[in-house]
C-alpha atoms as one frame of an Amber mdcrd trajectory, in Angstrom:
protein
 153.794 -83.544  67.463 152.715 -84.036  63.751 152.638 -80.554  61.750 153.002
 -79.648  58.224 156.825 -80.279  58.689 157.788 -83.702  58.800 161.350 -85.353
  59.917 161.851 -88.040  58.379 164.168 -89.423  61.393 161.015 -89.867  63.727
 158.716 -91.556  61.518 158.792 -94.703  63.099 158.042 -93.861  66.146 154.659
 -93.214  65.253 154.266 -96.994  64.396 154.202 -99.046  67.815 153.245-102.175
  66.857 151.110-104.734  64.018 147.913-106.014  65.845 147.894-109.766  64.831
 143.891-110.664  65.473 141.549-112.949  64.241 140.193-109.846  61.843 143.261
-108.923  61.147 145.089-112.281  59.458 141.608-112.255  57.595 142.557-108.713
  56.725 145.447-109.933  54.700 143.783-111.896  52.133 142.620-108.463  51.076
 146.472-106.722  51.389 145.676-105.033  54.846 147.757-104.826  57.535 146.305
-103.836  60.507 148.888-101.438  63.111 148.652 -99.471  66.749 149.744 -96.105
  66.214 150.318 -93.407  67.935 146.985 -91.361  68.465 148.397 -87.876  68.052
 149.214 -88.712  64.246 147.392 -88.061  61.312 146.771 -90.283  57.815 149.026
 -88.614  55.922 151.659 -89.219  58.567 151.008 -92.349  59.320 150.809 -93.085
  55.080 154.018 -92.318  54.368 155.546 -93.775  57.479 154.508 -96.995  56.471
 155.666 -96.242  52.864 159.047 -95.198  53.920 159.631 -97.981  56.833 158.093
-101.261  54.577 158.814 -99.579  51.231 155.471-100.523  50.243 152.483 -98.366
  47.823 149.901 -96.901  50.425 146.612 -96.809  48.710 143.946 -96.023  52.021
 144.275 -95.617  55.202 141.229 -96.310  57.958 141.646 -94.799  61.127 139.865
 -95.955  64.552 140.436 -94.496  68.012 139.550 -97.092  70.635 138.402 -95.716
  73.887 140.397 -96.376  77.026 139.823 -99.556  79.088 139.789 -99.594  82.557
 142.093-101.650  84.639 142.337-102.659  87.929 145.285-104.563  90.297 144.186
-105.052  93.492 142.630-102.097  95.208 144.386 -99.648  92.782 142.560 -98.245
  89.596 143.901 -97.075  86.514 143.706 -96.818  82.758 145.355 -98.466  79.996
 147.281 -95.874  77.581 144.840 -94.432  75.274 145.735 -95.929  71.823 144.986
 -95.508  67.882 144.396 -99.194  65.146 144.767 -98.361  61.791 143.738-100.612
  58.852 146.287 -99.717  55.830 145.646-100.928  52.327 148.251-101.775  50.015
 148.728-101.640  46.377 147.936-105.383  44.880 151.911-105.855  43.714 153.059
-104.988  47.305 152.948-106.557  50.888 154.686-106.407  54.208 155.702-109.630
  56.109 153.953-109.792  59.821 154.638-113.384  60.166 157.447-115.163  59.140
 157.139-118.727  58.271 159.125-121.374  59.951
């Protein structure tokens, strides 16, 4: 998937979702947004994927690959899918909005 070669067109994909937490609306007092990623991708990637999607000034990006829970329905086992948070910093003039007020 990622490689020195990057289309533009499939950024996004690489960005599931924002993880809204108790850390992570703490996190924004400090302009971090917190987002599961895709856990084939690396920083650079997943910097300017958020730069080009939010139009937004990347300054660090903290990566942390969670280990896969176990999960069970009745008598059957299985796994969750395996899955990668990442803790991106802004630059102070710039932020994205998670939550929009009502």
């Amino acid at each position: 998937m990622p490689d020195n070669s990057i289309d533009f067109r499939y950024l996004i994909d690489y960005i599931k979702y924002p993880l809204v937490t108790d850390k992570g609306t703490r996190l924004l007092e400090n302009n971090q947004y917190t987002f599961i990623v895709d856990p084939r991708v690396n920083k650079p990637i997943i910097k300017k994927a958020i730069e080009s999607f939010f139009d937004v000034k990347v300054i660090k990006v903290n990566t942390c690959n969670l280990p896969r829970k176990k999960r069970r329905i009745g008598r059957y086992e299985g796994f969750k899918p395996k899955y990668k948070k990442v803790i991106v910093t802004l630059a102070p003039e710039d932020s994205i909005e998670i939550l929009p007020e009502i």
